[in-house]
Wavefront OBJ file of the C-alpha trace (Angstrom):
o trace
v 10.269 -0.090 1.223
v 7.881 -3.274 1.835
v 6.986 -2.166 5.146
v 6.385 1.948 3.802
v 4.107 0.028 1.895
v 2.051 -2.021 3.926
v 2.434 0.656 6.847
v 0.627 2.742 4.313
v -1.929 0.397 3.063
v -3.103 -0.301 6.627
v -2.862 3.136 7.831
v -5.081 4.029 5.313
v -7.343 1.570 5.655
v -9.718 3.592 4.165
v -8.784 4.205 0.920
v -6.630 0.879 0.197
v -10.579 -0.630 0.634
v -11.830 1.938 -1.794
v -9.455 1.337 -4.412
v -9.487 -2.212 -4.033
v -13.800 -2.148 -4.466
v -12.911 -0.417 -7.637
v -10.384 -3.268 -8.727
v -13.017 -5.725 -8.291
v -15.685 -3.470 -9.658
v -13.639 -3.286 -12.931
v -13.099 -6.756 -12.995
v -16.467 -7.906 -12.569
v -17.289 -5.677 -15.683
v -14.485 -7.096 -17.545
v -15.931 -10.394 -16.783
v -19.748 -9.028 -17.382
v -21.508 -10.649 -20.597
v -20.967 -8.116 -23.382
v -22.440 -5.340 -24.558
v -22.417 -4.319 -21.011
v -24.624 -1.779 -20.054
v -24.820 1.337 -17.576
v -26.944 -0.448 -15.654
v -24.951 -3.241 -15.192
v -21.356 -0.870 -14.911
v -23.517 1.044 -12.004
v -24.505 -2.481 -10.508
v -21.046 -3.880 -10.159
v -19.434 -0.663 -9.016
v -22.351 -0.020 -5.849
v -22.278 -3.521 -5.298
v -18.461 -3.858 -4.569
v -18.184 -0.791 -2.977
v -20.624 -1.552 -0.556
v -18.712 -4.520 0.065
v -15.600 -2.959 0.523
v -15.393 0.567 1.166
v -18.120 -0.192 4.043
v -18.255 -3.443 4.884
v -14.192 -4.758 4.812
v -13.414 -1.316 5.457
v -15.754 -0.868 8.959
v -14.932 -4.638 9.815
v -11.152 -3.536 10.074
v -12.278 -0.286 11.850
v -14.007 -2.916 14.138
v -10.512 -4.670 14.876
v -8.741 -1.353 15.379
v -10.721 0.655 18.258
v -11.336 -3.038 20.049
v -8.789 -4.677 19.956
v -6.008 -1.793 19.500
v -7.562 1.255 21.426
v -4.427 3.300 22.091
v -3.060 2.805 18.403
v -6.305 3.629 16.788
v -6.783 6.521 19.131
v -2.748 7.827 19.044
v -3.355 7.550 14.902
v -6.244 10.415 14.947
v -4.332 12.434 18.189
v -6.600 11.646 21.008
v -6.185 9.305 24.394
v -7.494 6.626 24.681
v -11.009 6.225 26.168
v -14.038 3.909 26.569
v -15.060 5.346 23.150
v -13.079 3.201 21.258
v -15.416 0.072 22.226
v -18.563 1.898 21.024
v -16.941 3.498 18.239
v -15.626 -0.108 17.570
v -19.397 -1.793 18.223
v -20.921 0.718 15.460
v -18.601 0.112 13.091
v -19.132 -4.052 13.602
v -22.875 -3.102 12.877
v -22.606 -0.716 10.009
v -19.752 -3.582 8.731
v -23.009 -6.096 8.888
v -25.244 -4.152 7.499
v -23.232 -3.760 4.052
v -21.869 -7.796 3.822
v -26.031 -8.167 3.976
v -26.675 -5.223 1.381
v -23.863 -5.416 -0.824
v -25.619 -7.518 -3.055
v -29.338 -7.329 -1.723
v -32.311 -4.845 -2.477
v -32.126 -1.157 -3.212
v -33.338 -0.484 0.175
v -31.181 -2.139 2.322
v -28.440 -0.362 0.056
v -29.405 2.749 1.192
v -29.026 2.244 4.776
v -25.901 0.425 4.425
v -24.735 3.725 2.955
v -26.946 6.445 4.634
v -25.957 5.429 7.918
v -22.078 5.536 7.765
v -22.256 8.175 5.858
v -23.980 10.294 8.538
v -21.333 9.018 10.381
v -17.745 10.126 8.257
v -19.550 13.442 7.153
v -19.976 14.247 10.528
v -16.386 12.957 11.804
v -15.281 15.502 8.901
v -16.727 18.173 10.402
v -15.057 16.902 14.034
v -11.442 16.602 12.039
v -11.889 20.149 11.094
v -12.803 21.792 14.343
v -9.954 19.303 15.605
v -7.905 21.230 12.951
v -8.799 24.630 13.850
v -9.666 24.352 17.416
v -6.767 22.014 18.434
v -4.514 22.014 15.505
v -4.708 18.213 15.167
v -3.209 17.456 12.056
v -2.310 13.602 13.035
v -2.490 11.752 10.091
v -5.860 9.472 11.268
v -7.306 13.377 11.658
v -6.312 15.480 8.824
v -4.696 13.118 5.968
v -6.440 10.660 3.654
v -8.836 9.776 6.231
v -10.071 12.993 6.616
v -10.677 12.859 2.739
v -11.907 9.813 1.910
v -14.218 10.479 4.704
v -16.190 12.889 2.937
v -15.250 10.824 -0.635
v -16.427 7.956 0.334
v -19.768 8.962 1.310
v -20.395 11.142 -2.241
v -19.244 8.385 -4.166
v -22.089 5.869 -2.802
v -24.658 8.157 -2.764
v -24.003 9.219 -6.283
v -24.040 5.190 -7.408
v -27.263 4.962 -5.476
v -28.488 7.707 -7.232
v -27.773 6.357 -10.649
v -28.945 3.089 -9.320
v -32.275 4.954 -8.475
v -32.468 6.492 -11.808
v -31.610 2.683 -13.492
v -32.791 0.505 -11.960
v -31.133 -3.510 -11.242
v -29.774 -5.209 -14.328
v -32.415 -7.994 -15.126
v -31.127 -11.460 -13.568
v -30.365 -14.228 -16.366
l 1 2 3 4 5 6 7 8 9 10 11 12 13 14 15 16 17 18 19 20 21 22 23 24 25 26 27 28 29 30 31 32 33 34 35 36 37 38 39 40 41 42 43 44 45 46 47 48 49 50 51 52 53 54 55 56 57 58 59 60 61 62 63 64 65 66 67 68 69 70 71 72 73 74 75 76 77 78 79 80 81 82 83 84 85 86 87 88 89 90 91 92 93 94 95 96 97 98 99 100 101 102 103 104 105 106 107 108 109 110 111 112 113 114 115 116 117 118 119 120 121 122 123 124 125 126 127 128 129 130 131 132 133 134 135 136 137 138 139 140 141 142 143 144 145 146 147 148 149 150 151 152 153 154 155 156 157 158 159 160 161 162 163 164 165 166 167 168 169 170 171 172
C-alpha cells in the first residue's frame, strides 16, 4: 500500500506539486492577518503555485530526463533519445525562473508562467496526436499528466489574471 502510494505521488509528479502549492497556499491564508482579503487569498495562492507547481515541479522534471532518461522516456511511451537532456535543461531553466518569481514582481510572474505554459499546452496537443496517431495511452502520455498539463497552465494564468485585476497586497 505504502509503495502504491509513493509510486503514485512520484509518478505524478505533477499533480502531487499542485496539490501540495494549494496546501501551503491555504495555510499561508490561515496564517494571513485577519480580515484577509482577495487580494491577499490571490497573492498566497499565485505565489505558492509558482513555487510549486513550476518551480519544485520542473526541478524534479529536471532530475527525471537527466539523470533517468529511459524511465522518464518508458513513462510517456517513447525511447530514449538525446532529447531527454534538452528537455531536462529547459525544465532546470523554467524551474529557475519560478524559485526567482514566485515571490517577485508581476512581471517576472508572467514569464515564469507564460513560458511553461507554452510548453504543457503544446505537449497536450503532442499527447493527443500521440493518442490518435500512435495510440499511446502510457500513463506519462494520456493520464494525469496529460491533464494537469493543460490544468496547470489555466489555473496560473487565471491567478495572474486576478492578480492583474488586484493588484499586490500592500507590504506591512
Amino acid at each position: 500500500m505504502i509503495a502504491a502510494i509513493i509510486t503514485f505521488v512520484l509518478s505524478n509528479f505533477t499533480l502531487t506539486f499542485l496539490v501540495l502549492g494549494l496546501v501551503v497556499s491555504f495555510v499561508a491564508i490561515a496564517r494571513a492577518p485577519k480580515p484577509v482579503s482577495t487580494t491577499v487569498v490571490v497573492e498566497k495562492l499565485l505565489s505558492w503555485h509558482i513555487f510549486f507547481a513550476i518551480g519544485v515541479s520542473y526541478l524534479y522534471n529536471f532530475v527525471m530526463h537527466v539523470f533517468f532518461g529511459k524511465m522518464a522516456a518508458a513513462f510517456i511511451g517513447w525511447s530514449d533519445s538525446p532529447f531527454q537532456f534538452e528537455v531536462g535543461t529547459a525544465s532546470l531553466g523554467f524551474s529557475v525562473v519560478a524559485f526567482i518569481a514566485a515571490f517577485g514582481s508581476f512581471d517576472l510572474r508572467l514569464a515564469a508562467i507564460l513560458a511553461p505554459s507554452i510548453f504543457t499546452l503544446g505537449a497536450a496537443v503532442g499527447h493527443v496526436r500521440q493518442m490518435v496517431e500512435a495510440h499511446n495511452f502510457a500513463p506519462g502520455n494520456a493520464g494525469i499528466i496529460f491533464w494537469t498539463d493543460i490544468a496547470i497552465p489555466l489555473f496560473g494564468l487565471a491567478l495572474l489574471a486576478l492578480q492583474w485585476r488586484l493588484g499586490k497586497p500592500e507590504r506591512p
